[in-house]
C-alpha positions in Angstrom: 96.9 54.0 12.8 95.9 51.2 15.3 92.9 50.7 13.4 94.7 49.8 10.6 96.6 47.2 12.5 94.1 44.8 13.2 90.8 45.4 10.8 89.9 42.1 11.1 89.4 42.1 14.9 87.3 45.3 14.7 85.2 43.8 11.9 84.3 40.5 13.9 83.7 42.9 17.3 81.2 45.0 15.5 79.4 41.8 14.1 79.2 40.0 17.6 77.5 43.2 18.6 75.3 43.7 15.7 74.5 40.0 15.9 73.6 40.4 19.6 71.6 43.5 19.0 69.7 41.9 16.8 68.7 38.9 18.9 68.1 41.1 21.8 65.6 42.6 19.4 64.1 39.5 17.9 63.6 38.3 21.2 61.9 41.5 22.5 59.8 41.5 19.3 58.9 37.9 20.0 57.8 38.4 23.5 55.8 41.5 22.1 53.7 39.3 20.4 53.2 36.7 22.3 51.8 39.4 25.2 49.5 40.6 22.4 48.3 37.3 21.6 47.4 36.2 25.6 44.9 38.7 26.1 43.0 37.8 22.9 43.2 34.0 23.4 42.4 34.9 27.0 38.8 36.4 26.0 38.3 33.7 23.0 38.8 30.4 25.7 36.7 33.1 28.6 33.8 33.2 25.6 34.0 29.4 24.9 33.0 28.2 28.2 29.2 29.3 28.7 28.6 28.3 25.1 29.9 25.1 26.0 28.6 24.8 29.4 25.0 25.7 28.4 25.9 22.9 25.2 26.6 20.0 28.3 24.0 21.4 30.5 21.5 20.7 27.3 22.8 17.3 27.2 23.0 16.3 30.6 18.7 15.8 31.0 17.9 14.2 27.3 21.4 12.0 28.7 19.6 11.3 32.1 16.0 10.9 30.6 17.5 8.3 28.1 19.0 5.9 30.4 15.7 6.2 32.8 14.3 5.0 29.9 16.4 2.4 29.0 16.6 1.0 32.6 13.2 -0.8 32.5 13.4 -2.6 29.4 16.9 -3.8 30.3 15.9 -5.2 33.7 12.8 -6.7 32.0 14.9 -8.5 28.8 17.0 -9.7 32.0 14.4 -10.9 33.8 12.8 -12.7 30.4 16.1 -14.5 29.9 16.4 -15.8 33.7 13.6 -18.5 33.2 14.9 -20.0 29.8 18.5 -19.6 31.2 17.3 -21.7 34.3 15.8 -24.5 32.3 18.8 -24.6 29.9 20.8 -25.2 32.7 18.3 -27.5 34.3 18.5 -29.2 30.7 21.8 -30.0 30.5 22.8 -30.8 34.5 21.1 -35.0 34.4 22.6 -35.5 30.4 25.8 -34.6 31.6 25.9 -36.5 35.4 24.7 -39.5 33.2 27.8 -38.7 30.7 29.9 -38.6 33.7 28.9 -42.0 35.3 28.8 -43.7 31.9 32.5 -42.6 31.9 33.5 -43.8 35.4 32.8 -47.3 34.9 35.1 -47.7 31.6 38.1 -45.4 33.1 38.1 -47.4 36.3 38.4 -50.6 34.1 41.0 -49.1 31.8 43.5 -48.4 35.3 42.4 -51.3 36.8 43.8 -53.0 33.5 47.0 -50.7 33.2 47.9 -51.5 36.9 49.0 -54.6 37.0 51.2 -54.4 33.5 52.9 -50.7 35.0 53.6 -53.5 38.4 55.4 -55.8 36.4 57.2 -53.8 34.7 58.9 -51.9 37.3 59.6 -55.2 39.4 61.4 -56.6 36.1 63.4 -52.9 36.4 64.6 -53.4 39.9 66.3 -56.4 39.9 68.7 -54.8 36.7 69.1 -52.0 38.8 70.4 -52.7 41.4 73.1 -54.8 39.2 73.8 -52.0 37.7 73.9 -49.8 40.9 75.9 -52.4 42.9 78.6 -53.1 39.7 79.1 -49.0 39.9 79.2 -47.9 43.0 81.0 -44.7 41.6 78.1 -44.2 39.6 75.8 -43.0 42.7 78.3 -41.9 44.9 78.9 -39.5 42.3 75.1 -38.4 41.6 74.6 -38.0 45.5 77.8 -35.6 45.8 76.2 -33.8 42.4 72.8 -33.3 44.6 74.7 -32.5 47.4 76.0 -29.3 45.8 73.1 -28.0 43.8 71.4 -28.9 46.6 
């Protein structure tokens, strides 16, 4: 009579175990095949690497013989542009020094001509300022005590 009482109990028992048999077999079947698959991938990647070793060992001289090759026309096209590099260079130093002091002359003139306008303007500022300064003393008293804490 007790399993009459509680059916549903007995029914969810037996399908926690049947659920956990059955992943206890899934994972055993997965582990099954993954063993089987090791060895075979095992020999495959073992039977890859002397085809492909021999491949890079092919490669390595034609590689080698190649850059040999290339290494003396390289240093000669270097040694071809040298000269005309040189001269170019050569070329443009006197046009440019002569640029340079054409310039001087003209940009000394142009300060020499801004100096004395930049001198009367600031004398024409001082006298103002100082007004101003002396009319407020509150004015810089209170921008030294701002410096003094930003410091």
């Amino acid at each position: 009579m007790e399993a009459l009482v509680n059916p549903g109990v007995d029914f969810l028992e037996a399908l926690v175990d049947a659920l956990i048999d059955f992943l206890e077999a899934l994972v055993d079947a997965l582990i099954n095949f993954l063993e089987a698959l090791i060895e075979p991938l095992i020999n495959s990647l073992e039977a890859m690497i002397e085809p492909l070793i021999n491949f890079l060992e092919a490669l390595i001289e034609p590689l080698i013989n190649s850059l040999e090759a290339m290494i003396e026309p390289l240093i000669n096209f270097l040694e071809a542009l040298i000269e005309p590099l040189i001269n170019f260079l050569e070329a443009l130093i006197e046009p440019l020094i002569n640029s340079l002091e054409a310039m001087i002359e003209p940009l000394i003139n142009s300060l020499e001509a801004l100096i004395e306008p930049l001198i009367d303007f600031l004398e024409a500022l001082i006298e103002p300022l100082i007004n101003f300064l002396e009319s407020r003393p509150d004015f810089l008293e209170s921008r030294v005590d701002f410096l003094a804490k930003t410091g």
